[in-house]
C-alpha positions, 0 to 999 in steps of 0.5 A: 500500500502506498504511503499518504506522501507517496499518494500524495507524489503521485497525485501531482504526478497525475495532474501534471502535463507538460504546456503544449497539452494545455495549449492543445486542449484549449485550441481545440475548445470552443470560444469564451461563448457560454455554451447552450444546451445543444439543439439536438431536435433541429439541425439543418443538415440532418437527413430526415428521419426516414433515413436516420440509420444512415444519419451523420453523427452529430458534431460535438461543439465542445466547451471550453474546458471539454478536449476532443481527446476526451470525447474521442477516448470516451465515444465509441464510433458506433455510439456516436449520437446522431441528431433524430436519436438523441432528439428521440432520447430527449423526449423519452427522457422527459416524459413521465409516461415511461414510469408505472404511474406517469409520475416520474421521468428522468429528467425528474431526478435530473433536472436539466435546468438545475444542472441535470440533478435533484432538487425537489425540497430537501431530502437528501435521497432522491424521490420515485413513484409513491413518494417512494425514497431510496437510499441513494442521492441522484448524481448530474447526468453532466458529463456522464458520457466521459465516466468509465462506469455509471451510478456511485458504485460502477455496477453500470458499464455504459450509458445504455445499461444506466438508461434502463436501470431507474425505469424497472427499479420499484422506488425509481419509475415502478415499471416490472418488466421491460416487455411492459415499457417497451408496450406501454411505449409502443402504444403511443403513436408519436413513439411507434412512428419515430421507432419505425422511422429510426429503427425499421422496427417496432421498438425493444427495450434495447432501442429505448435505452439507447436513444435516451443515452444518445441524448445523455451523450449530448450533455456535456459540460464545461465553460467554467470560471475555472477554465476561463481563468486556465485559459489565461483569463487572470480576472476570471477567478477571484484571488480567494478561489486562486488561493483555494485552488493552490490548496486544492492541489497542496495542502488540501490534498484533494488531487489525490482523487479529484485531479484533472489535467488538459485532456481529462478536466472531470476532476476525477480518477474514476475510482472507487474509495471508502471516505468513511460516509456511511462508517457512523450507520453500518457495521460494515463487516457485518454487513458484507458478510450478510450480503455475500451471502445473498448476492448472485453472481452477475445479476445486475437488477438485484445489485440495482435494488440493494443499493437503493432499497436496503442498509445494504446500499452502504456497502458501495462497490461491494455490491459489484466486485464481492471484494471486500477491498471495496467495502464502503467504497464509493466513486469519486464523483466529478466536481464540475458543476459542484456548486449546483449539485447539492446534496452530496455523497452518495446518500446526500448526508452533506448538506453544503460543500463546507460540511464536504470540507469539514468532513474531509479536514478530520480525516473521514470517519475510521473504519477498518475499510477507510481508503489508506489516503485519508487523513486530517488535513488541519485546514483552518476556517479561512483554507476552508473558505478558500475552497469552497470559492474555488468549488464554486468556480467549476460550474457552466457558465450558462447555470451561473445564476443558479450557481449564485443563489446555491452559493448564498443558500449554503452560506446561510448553512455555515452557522450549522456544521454537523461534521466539524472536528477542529481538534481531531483536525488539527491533532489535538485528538487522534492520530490521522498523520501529518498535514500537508504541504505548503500551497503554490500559489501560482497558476499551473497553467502559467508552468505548464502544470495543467 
Protein backbone atom coordinates (compact mmCIF):
# COMPACT_ATOMS: atom_id res chain seq x y z
CA UNK A 1 0.00 0.00 0.00
CA UNK A 2 1.40 3.25 -0.88
CA UNK A 3 2.41 5.56 1.98
CA UNK A 4 -0.02 9.25 2.19
CA UNK A 5 3.09 11.03 0.90
CA UNK A 6 3.78 8.79 -1.75
CA UNK A 7 -0.31 9.20 -2.54
CA UNK A 8 0.34 12.28 -2.46
CA UNK A 9 3.81 12.45 -5.01
CA UNK A 10 1.50 10.59 -7.24
CA UNK A 11 -1.40 12.70 -7.16
CA UNK A 12 0.85 15.82 -8.58
CA UNK A 13 2.43 13.48 -10.83
CA UNK A 14 -1.15 12.77 -12.23
CA UNK A 15 -2.30 16.40 -12.71
CA UNK A 16 0.90 17.26 -14.41
CA UNK A 17 1.04 17.69 -18.18
CA UNK A 18 3.57 19.41 -19.95
CA UNK A 19 2.46 23.26 -21.79
CA UNK A 20 1.69 22.26 -25.36
CA UNK A 21 -1.00 19.65 -23.95
CA UNK A 22 -3.00 22.50 -22.21
CA UNK A 23 -2.32 24.71 -25.11
CA UNK A 24 -3.78 21.58 -27.43
CA UNK A 25 -6.95 21.09 -25.42
CA UNK A 26 -7.94 24.96 -25.34
CA UNK A 27 -7.26 25.49 -29.16
CA UNK A 28 -9.44 22.57 -29.80
CA UNK A 29 -12.29 24.28 -27.35
CA UNK A 30 -14.70 26.47 -28.11
CA UNK A 31 -14.83 30.47 -27.72
CA UNK A 32 -15.42 32.15 -24.46
CA UNK A 33 -19.41 31.95 -25.60
CA UNK A 34 -21.18 30.21 -22.76
CA UNK A 35 -22.46 27.16 -24.16
CA UNK A 36 -26.13 26.41 -24.93
CA UNK A 37 -27.71 23.31 -24.02
CA UNK A 38 -27.39 21.85 -27.77
CA UNK A 39 -30.41 21.97 -30.11
CA UNK A 40 -30.49 18.01 -30.89
CA UNK A 41 -34.05 18.17 -32.15
CA UNK A 42 -33.05 20.61 -35.07
CA UNK A 43 -30.28 20.53 -37.05
CA UNK A 44 -30.31 21.75 -40.88
CA UNK A 45 -28.22 19.22 -42.13
CA UNK A 46 -29.64 16.48 -41.00
CA UNK A 47 -31.48 13.73 -43.08
CA UNK A 48 -34.98 13.25 -42.14
CA UNK A 49 -35.74 10.75 -40.13
CA UNK A 50 -36.53 8.17 -42.57
CA UNK A 51 -33.01 7.89 -43.30
CA UNK A 52 -31.77 8.45 -39.88
CA UNK A 53 -29.88 4.94 -39.92
CA UNK A 54 -27.64 6.46 -42.31
CA UNK A 55 -27.60 9.63 -40.09
CA UNK A 56 -24.40 11.72 -39.87
CA UNK A 57 -23.08 11.95 -36.25
CA UNK A 58 -23.71 14.71 -34.52
CA UNK A 59 -20.70 17.18 -34.37
CA UNK A 60 -19.73 17.79 -30.67
CA UNK A 61 -19.49 21.68 -30.02
CA UNK A 62 -17.37 21.12 -27.16
CA UNK A 63 -16.95 23.64 -24.29
CA UNK A 64 -14.13 25.37 -23.04
CA UNK A 65 -12.58 23.17 -20.58
CA UNK A 66 -14.20 19.68 -22.80
CA UNK A 67 -10.71 18.29 -25.09
CA UNK A 68 -11.76 16.21 -28.16
CA UNK A 69 -9.22 13.62 -26.89
CA UNK A 70 -11.85 13.30 -24.11
CA UNK A 71 -14.67 12.87 -26.48
CA UNK A 72 -12.87 10.88 -28.72
CA UNK A 73 -11.35 8.34 -25.98
CA UNK A 74 -14.75 8.46 -24.33
CA UNK A 75 -17.35 7.75 -27.82
CA UNK A 76 -17.34 4.90 -29.46
CA UNK A 77 -17.73 5.28 -33.27
CA UNK A 78 -20.59 3.07 -33.48
CA UNK A 79 -22.17 5.06 -30.19
CA UNK A 80 -21.74 8.40 -31.77
CA UNK A 81 -25.34 10.34 -31.45
CA UNK A 82 -26.89 11.43 -34.43
CA UNK A 83 -29.47 14.30 -34.28
CA UNK A 84 -33.07 12.23 -34.74
CA UNK A 85 -31.66 9.76 -31.87
CA UNK A 86 -30.81 11.90 -29.47
CA UNK A 87 -33.80 14.05 -30.07
CA UNK A 88 -35.98 10.82 -29.56
CA UNK A 89 -33.92 10.13 -26.48
CA UNK A 90 -34.63 13.85 -25.13
CA UNK A 91 -38.33 13.19 -25.40
CA UNK A 92 -38.09 9.79 -23.53
CA UNK A 93 -36.16 11.35 -21.17
CA UNK A 94 -38.87 13.98 -20.03
CA UNK A 95 -41.82 12.42 -20.26
CA UNK A 96 -43.16 10.79 -17.13
CA UNK A 97 -45.13 8.12 -19.17
CA UNK A 98 -42.23 5.71 -19.08
CA UNK A 99 -42.84 5.16 -15.02
CA UNK A 100 -45.76 2.76 -13.73
CA UNK A 101 -47.76 5.83 -12.75
CA UNK A 102 -46.74 8.52 -15.24
CA UNK A 103 -45.45 10.29 -12.14
CA UNK A 104 -41.69 10.22 -12.94
CA UNK A 105 -39.49 10.69 -15.51
CA UNK A 106 -35.56 11.10 -15.61
CA UNK A 107 -35.24 14.14 -16.08
CA UNK A 108 -37.08 14.07 -12.61
CA UNK A 109 -34.08 13.44 -10.74
CA UNK A 110 -32.03 15.00 -13.40
CA UNK A 111 -33.19 18.31 -13.58
CA UNK A 112 -31.88 19.83 -16.92
CA UNK A 113 -32.48 23.32 -15.60
CA UNK A 114 -30.79 22.79 -12.13
CA UNK A 115 -27.95 21.05 -13.91
CA UNK A 116 -29.24 17.51 -14.52
CA UNK A 117 -29.77 16.92 -10.69
CA UNK A 118 -32.35 16.72 -7.97
CA UNK A 119 -33.53 19.48 -6.45
CA UNK A 120 -37.13 18.82 -5.11
CA UNK A 121 -37.41 20.00 -1.40
CA UNK A 122 -34.54 19.00 0.84
CA UNK A 123 -34.41 15.47 1.27
CA UNK A 124 -31.33 14.23 0.75
CA UNK A 125 -32.02 10.76 -1.16
CA UNK A 126 -33.67 11.39 -4.38
CA UNK A 127 -37.65 10.58 -4.77
CA UNK A 128 -39.64 7.94 -7.09
CA UNK A 129 -43.21 6.82 -7.69
CA UNK A 130 -45.19 6.94 -4.50
CA UNK A 131 -43.08 9.05 -2.83
CA UNK A 132 -41.03 6.34 -2.56
CA UNK A 133 -37.47 7.34 -1.24
CA UNK A 134 -34.29 5.26 -1.88
CA UNK A 135 -31.18 5.18 -0.36
CA UNK A 136 -29.04 6.86 -2.79
CA UNK A 137 -28.82 10.81 -4.00
CA UNK A 138 -29.17 11.40 -7.82
CA UNK A 139 -25.54 12.49 -9.41
CA UNK A 140 -25.64 15.04 -12.69
CA UNK A 141 -26.26 13.47 -15.91
CA UNK A 142 -23.42 16.49 -16.97
CA UNK A 143 -20.53 14.87 -18.32
CA UNK A 144 -21.61 11.09 -17.66
CA UNK A 145 -20.89 10.31 -21.24
CA UNK A 146 -16.93 10.83 -20.21
CA UNK A 147 -17.22 8.26 -16.75
CA UNK A 148 -15.68 4.69 -17.30
CA UNK A 149 -18.73 3.37 -15.15
CA UNK A 150 -22.18 4.62 -14.00
CA UNK A 151 -24.24 5.28 -10.56
CA UNK A 152 -21.76 5.89 -7.24
CA UNK A 153 -20.93 2.18 -7.46
CA UNK A 154 -19.97 1.45 -11.02
CA UNK A 155 -22.43 -1.73 -11.30
CA UNK A 156 -23.37 0.45 -14.99
CA UNK A 157 -20.91 -0.21 -17.67
CA UNK A 158 -22.18 2.01 -20.27
CA UNK A 159 -24.76 4.72 -20.63
CA UNK A 160 -27.36 2.34 -22.21
CA UNK A 161 -27.43 -0.05 -19.13
CA UNK A 162 -27.80 3.11 -16.78
CA UNK A 163 -30.93 4.29 -19.11
CA UNK A 164 -32.56 1.25 -18.27
CA UNK A 165 -31.85 0.66 -14.88
CA UNK A 166 -34.18 3.50 -12.88
CA UNK A 167 -37.39 2.58 -15.10
CA UNK A 168 -37.54 -1.43 -13.88
CA UNK A 169 -36.30 -0.16 -10.08
CA UNK A 170 -39.63 -0.37 -7.54
CA UNK A 171 -38.70 3.04 -5.83
CA UNK A 172 -37.43 4.50 -9.06
CA UNK A 173 -40.15 4.61 -12.07
CA UNK A 174 -42.07 1.32 -10.64
CA UNK A 175 -42.42 -0.47 -14.26
CA UNK A 176 -41.91 -4.88 -13.86
CA UNK A 177 -40.53 -5.69 -16.82
CA UNK A 178 -39.10 -4.48 -19.77
CA UNK A 179 -41.73 -6.11 -22.14
CA UNK A 180 -44.09 -3.89 -20.09
CA UNK A 181 -42.01 -0.33 -21.11
CA UNK A 182 -41.50 -1.40 -24.46
CA UNK A 183 -45.65 -1.99 -24.56
CA UNK A 184 -46.92 0.93 -22.71
CA UNK A 185 -44.42 2.87 -25.03
CA UNK A 186 -45.32 1.14 -28.22
CA UNK A 187 -48.92 2.31 -27.76
CA UNK A 188 -48.02 5.77 -28.04
CA UNK A 189 -48.36 6.75 -31.66
CA UNK A 190 -45.77 9.57 -31.93
CA UNK A 191 -43.20 6.73 -30.33
CA UNK A 192 -44.18 3.99 -32.64
CA UNK A 193 -43.68 6.15 -35.84
CA UNK A 194 -40.35 7.65 -34.55
CA UNK A 195 -39.13 4.00 -33.78
CA UNK A 196 -40.41 2.94 -37.00
CA UNK A 197 -38.63 5.65 -38.74
CA UNK A 198 -35.22 5.08 -36.73
CA UNK A 199 -35.07 1.90 -36.45
CA UNK A 200 -37.18 -0.27 -39.34
CA UNK A 201 -38.88 -1.98 -36.37
CA UNK A 202 -41.01 -1.86 -33.83
CA UNK A 203 -39.26 -0.83 -30.53
CA UNK A 204 -37.18 -3.09 -27.78
CA UNK A 205 -36.13 -2.22 -24.63
CA UNK A 206 -32.57 -2.09 -26.01
CA UNK A 207 -33.80 0.80 -28.62
CA UNK A 208 -35.47 2.97 -25.99
CA UNK A 209 -32.06 2.70 -23.55
CA UNK A 210 -30.42 3.55 -26.33
CA UNK A 211 -31.89 6.86 -27.51
CA UNK A 212 -32.07 8.12 -24.01
CA UNK A 213 -28.30 7.63 -23.80
CA UNK A 214 -27.73 9.01 -27.05
CA UNK A 215 -29.37 12.29 -25.51
CA UNK A 216 -27.07 11.90 -22.37
CA UNK A 217 -24.10 11.75 -24.65
CA UNK A 218 -25.08 15.33 -25.72
CA UNK A 219 -24.94 16.58 -22.13
CA UNK A 220 -21.83 17.71 -21.79
CA UNK A 221 -20.14 20.18 -19.73
CA UNK A 222 -17.60 22.66 -19.30
CA UNK A 223 -17.36 26.68 -19.96
CA UNK A 224 -16.48 27.38 -16.43
CA UNK A 225 -14.82 30.36 -14.22
CA UNK A 226 -12.07 27.72 -13.77
CA UNK A 227 -11.38 27.26 -17.18
CA UNK A 228 -11.65 30.95 -18.49
CA UNK A 229 -9.02 31.50 -15.95
CA UNK A 230 -6.65 28.20 -17.05
CA UNK A 231 -7.16 29.79 -20.48
CA UNK A 232 -5.21 32.55 -19.32
CA UNK A 233 -8.20 35.00 -18.10
CA UNK A 234 -6.17 36.41 -14.56
CA UNK A 235 -9.70 38.04 -13.55
CA UNK A 236 -11.60 35.06 -14.36
CA UNK A 237 -11.38 33.85 -10.80
CA UNK A 238 -11.36 35.68 -7.69
CA UNK A 239 -7.90 35.80 -5.74
CA UNK A 240 -9.67 33.67 -2.85
CA UNK A 241 -10.84 30.97 -5.07
CA UNK A 242 -6.78 31.06 -6.79
CA UNK A 243 -5.80 30.91 -3.07
CA UNK A 244 -8.26 27.98 -2.89
CA UNK A 245 -7.13 26.43 -5.95
CA UNK A 246 -3.31 26.22 -4.59
CA UNK A 247 -4.81 24.47 -1.70
CA UNK A 248 -6.53 22.34 -3.86
CA UNK A 249 -3.71 20.59 -5.20
CA UNK A 250 -1.07 21.24 -1.85
CA UNK A 251 -2.40 21.30 1.29
CA UNK A 252 -5.76 20.12 0.79
CA UNK A 253 -4.50 17.02 -0.64
CA UNK A 254 -7.90 16.78 -2.76
CA UNK A 255 -5.87 15.94 -6.35
CA UNK A 256 -5.40 12.84 -4.81
CA UNK A 257 -8.54 11.59 -6.10
CA UNK A 258 -10.18 14.77 -7.95
CA UNK A 259 -7.30 15.50 -10.28
CA UNK A 260 -7.66 16.91 -13.82
CA UNK A 261 -5.33 17.98 -16.29
CA UNK A 262 -5.96 19.28 -20.03
CA UNK A 263 -7.26 16.21 -21.96
CA UNK A 264 -9.30 14.66 -18.84
CA UNK A 265 -11.00 18.00 -16.80
CA UNK A 266 -13.55 15.92 -14.73
CA UNK A 267 -11.98 16.24 -11.54
CA UNK A 268 -11.79 12.51 -11.03
CA UNK A 269 -10.00 9.43 -11.11
CA UNK A 270 -12.64 7.37 -11.75
CA UNK A 271 -12.03 5.10 -8.96
CA UNK A 272 -13.68 3.95 -6.07
CA UNK A 273 -12.70 4.77 -2.06
CA UNK A 274 -14.16 4.45 1.40
CA UNK A 275 -14.15 8.05 2.61
CA UNK A 276 -15.74 6.99 5.94
CA UNK A 277 -19.53 8.41 4.96
CA UNK A 278 -21.78 5.64 5.94
CA UNK A 279 -18.78 4.43 8.77
CA UNK A 280 -21.25 6.31 11.67
CA UNK A 281 -24.61 3.86 10.21
CA UNK A 282 -23.35 0.49 9.34
CA UNK A 283 -21.32 -2.22 10.93
CA UNK A 284 -19.52 -2.58 7.62
CA UNK A 285 -18.23 -6.09 8.28
CA UNK A 286 -21.27 -7.42 9.41
CA UNK A 287 -22.97 -6.22 6.64
CA UNK A 288 -20.64 -7.88 3.83
CA UNK A 289 -20.80 -10.92 5.34
CA UNK A 290 -24.94 -10.97 5.09
CA UNK A 291 -24.98 -9.64 1.90
CA UNK A 292 -22.17 -12.01 0.46
CA UNK A 293 -24.47 -14.48 1.38
CA UNK A 294 -27.42 -13.19 -0.59
CA UNK A 295 -25.78 -11.98 -3.52
CA UNK A 296 -26.00 -13.72 -7.32
CA UNK A 297 -23.11 -13.73 -9.43
CA UNK A 298 -23.61 -11.18 -12.38
CA UNK A 299 -27.16 -10.29 -11.59
CA UNK A 300 -27.07 -6.60 -12.42
CA UNK A 301 -31.22 -5.90 -11.29
CA UNK A 302 -30.53 -7.41 -7.88
CA UNK A 303 -27.13 -5.25 -7.38
CA UNK A 304 -29.58 -2.24 -8.56
CA UNK A 305 -32.40 -2.99 -5.87
CA UNK A 306 -29.78 -3.43 -2.96
CA UNK A 307 -28.41 -0.40 -3.47
CA UNK A 308 -31.36 1.58 -3.26
CA UNK A 309 -33.88 -0.19 -1.26
CA UNK A 310 -31.69 -1.51 1.61
CA UNK A 311 -28.98 -0.93 4.71
CA UNK A 312 -27.08 -2.84 2.00
CA UNK A 313 -26.62 0.33 -0.33
CA UNK A 314 -23.60 1.39 2.02
CA UNK A 315 -21.66 -1.34 1.04
CA UNK A 316 -20.84 0.59 -2.12
CA UNK A 317 -18.77 -1.18 -4.88
CA UNK A 318 -19.02 -4.24 -2.75
CA UNK A 319 -22.35 -4.93 -4.40
CA UNK A 320 -20.49 -5.05 -7.74
CA UNK A 321 -16.82 -6.74 -7.46
CA UNK A 322 -17.71 -9.23 -3.89
CA UNK A 323 -14.26 -7.78 -2.95
CA UNK A 324 -14.16 -6.95 0.45
CA UNK A 325 -11.05 -4.38 -0.52
CA UNK A 326 -14.10 -2.45 -1.58
CA UNK A 327 -16.43 -2.37 1.44
CA UNK A 328 -17.84 1.18 1.92
CA UNK A 329 -16.17 2.32 -1.49
CA UNK A 330 -17.62 5.00 -3.45
CA UNK A 331 -16.73 6.82 -6.85
CA UNK A 332 -15.11 9.90 -6.82
CA UNK A 333 -17.75 11.97 -8.09
CA UNK A 334 -16.87 14.55 -10.92
CA UNK A 335 -16.59 18.07 -9.35
CA UNK A 336 -17.77 20.10 -12.18
CA UNK A 337 -20.70 21.87 -11.65
CA UNK A 338 -20.29 21.15 -7.78
CA UNK A 339 -21.58 24.32 -6.61
CA UNK A 340 -25.19 23.25 -8.11
CA UNK A 341 -25.28 19.63 -7.19
CA UNK A 342 -26.06 19.85 -3.70
CA UNK A 343 -26.68 17.41 -1.53
CA UNK A 344 -23.56 15.47 -1.60
CA UNK A 345 -22.38 11.80 -1.33
CA UNK A 346 -23.77 9.01 -2.43
CA UNK A 347 -26.57 9.42 0.27
CA UNK A 348 -26.94 13.03 0.31
CA UNK A 349 -25.86 13.11 4.13
CA UNK A 350 -23.56 16.52 3.29
CA UNK A 351 -25.73 19.40 3.08
CA UNK A 352 -23.16 22.05 1.91
CA UNK A 353 -19.75 21.99 0.21
CA UNK A 354 -18.37 23.47 3.89
CA UNK A 355 -19.78 20.30 5.79
CA UNK A 356 -17.98 18.48 2.27
CA UNK A 357 -14.90 20.09 3.86
CA UNK A 358 -15.10 19.66 7.47
CA UNK A 359 -15.51 16.02 6.74
CA UNK A 360 -12.52 15.63 4.85
CA UNK A 361 -10.11 18.16 7.37
CA UNK A 362 -10.80 15.28 10.13
CA UNK A 363 -9.82 12.65 8.02
CA UNK A 364 -13.11 10.71 7.12
CA UNK A 365 -14.67 8.81 9.89
CA UNK A 366 -12.31 5.46 10.98
CA UNK A 367 -13.04 2.39 9.75
CA UNK A 368 -11.30 -0.79 9.02
CA UNK A 369 -12.25 -0.15 5.13
CA UNK A 370 -11.20 3.53 5.14
CA UNK A 371 -9.01 4.23 1.87
CA UNK A 372 -5.44 4.39 3.00
CA UNK A 373 -5.16 8.32 1.92
CA UNK A 374 -7.48 9.61 4.49
CA UNK A 375 -6.17 11.97 6.76
CA UNK A 376 -6.82 15.21 8.67
CA UNK A 377 -5.76 17.77 6.89
CA UNK A 378 -5.65 20.69 9.72
CA UNK A 379 -7.17 23.47 7.19
CA UNK A 380 -8.12 26.22 9.28
CA UNK A 381 -11.87 28.13 8.86
CA UNK A 382 -10.39 30.90 6.35
CA UNK A 383 -8.48 27.39 3.98
CA UNK A 384 -11.81 26.33 4.14
CA UNK A 385 -13.37 29.20 2.80
CA UNK A 386 -10.96 29.26 0.07
CA UNK A 387 -12.07 26.13 -1.32
CA UNK A 388 -15.09 26.41 -1.09
CA UNK A 389 -14.76 29.69 -3.61
CA UNK A 390 -12.79 27.60 -5.76
CA UNK A 391 -15.60 24.85 -5.57
CA UNK A 392 -17.78 27.02 -6.94
CA UNK A 393 -15.97 28.35 -9.85
CA UNK A 394 -16.16 24.88 -11.86
CA UNK A 395 -19.74 25.43 -12.53
CA UNK A 396 -21.01 26.09 -16.53
CA UNK A 397 -21.28 29.48 -17.13
CA UNK A 398 -24.87 29.29 -18.53
CA UNK A 399 -26.14 27.83 -14.70
CA UNK A 400 -24.13 30.96 -13.42
CA UNK A 401 -27.27 32.38 -11.74
CA UNK A 402 -28.26 29.13 -10.05
CA UNK A 403 -24.91 28.74 -9.10
CA UNK A 404 -25.03 32.39 -7.07
CA UNK A 405 -28.18 31.85 -5.45
CA UNK A 406 -26.53 27.85 -4.23
CA UNK A 407 -23.64 29.54 -3.11
CA UNK A 408 -25.57 32.43 -0.83
CA UNK A 409 -28.23 29.11 0.35
CA UNK A 410 -25.34 27.35 1.51
CA UNK A 411 -23.58 30.22 3.09
CA UNK A 412 -26.70 30.94 5.48
CA UNK A 413 -25.95 26.96 6.26
CA UNK A 414 -22.08 27.58 7.75
CA UNK A 415 -23.89 28.57 11.27
CA UNK A 416 -24.73 24.51 11.49
CA UNK A 417 -21.53 22.44 10.70
CA UNK A 418 -22.57 18.74 11.89
CA UNK A 419 -19.22 17.41 10.61
CA UNK A 420 -16.73 19.88 12.29
CA UNK A 421 -13.95 18.49 14.31
CA UNK A 422 -11.49 21.07 14.88
CA UNK A 423 -9.43 19.47 17.41
CA UNK A 424 -9.40 15.75 15.52
CA UNK A 425 -8.33 18.11 12.51
CA UNK A 426 -5.70 19.84 13.94
CA UNK A 427 -4.18 16.89 16.19
CA UNK A 428 -5.09 17.62 19.29
CA UNK A 429 -7.48 14.44 19.36
CA UNK A 430 -6.36 11.18 17.18
CA UNK A 431 -3.99 10.02 15.18
CA UNK A 432 -4.56 10.82 11.41
CA UNK A 433 -0.93 11.56 10.07
CA UNK A 434 0.86 14.87 9.21
CA UNK A 435 -0.57 17.84 7.29
CA UNK A 436 0.11 18.81 4.07
CA UNK A 437 2.37 20.79 2.35
CA UNK A 438 2.61 24.31 1.97
CA UNK A 439 0.39 25.57 -1.46
CA UNK A 440 1.88 27.02 -4.97
CA UNK A 441 0.18 29.72 -5.00
CA UNK A 442 0.94 30.08 -8.73
CA UNK A 443 -1.36 29.47 -11.77
CA UNK A 444 -0.34 25.74 -13.42
CA UNK A 445 -1.21 26.82 -16.33
CA UNK A 446 1.47 29.66 -16.10
CA UNK A 447 4.37 26.41 -15.74
CA UNK A 448 2.68 24.17 -17.78
CA UNK A 449 1.46 22.16 -14.94
CA UNK A 450 -2.00 21.99 -16.47
Amino acid sequence: MQTSREKLIASFAAVTLVAALAVLAVAFSSSDTPPQPIPVAQTAKDPAPSASAKAAPLKPALPLGISPQLYALSVAPDREPTAPLAALGEKLFNDKRLSADDSIACATCHDPAKGFSDHRGNSATSAGVQDQHGQRNAPTVLNAMFQASQFWDGRAPKLEDQAKLPILNPVEMGQKTPEDVVAKVAKIPEYADAFKSLFQRDPTYDDIAAAIAAFERTQYSGNAPFDHFIAGDKQAISDQAQRGFALFQGKGRCTACHAANGVASLFSDQKFHNIGIAAHKQNFAELARKAFAILKTGDMKQIDELALQTSYSELGRFLVTKNSADIGAFKSETLRNIGITAPYMHDGSLATLWDVMDHYNKGGVPNPFLDGGMQRLALSEAEIDDLVAFLFTLTDDRFADFNKAELDRQTALKINRPQRETEIAEGRKGDLGDIGTNPDLRNPASIGAY
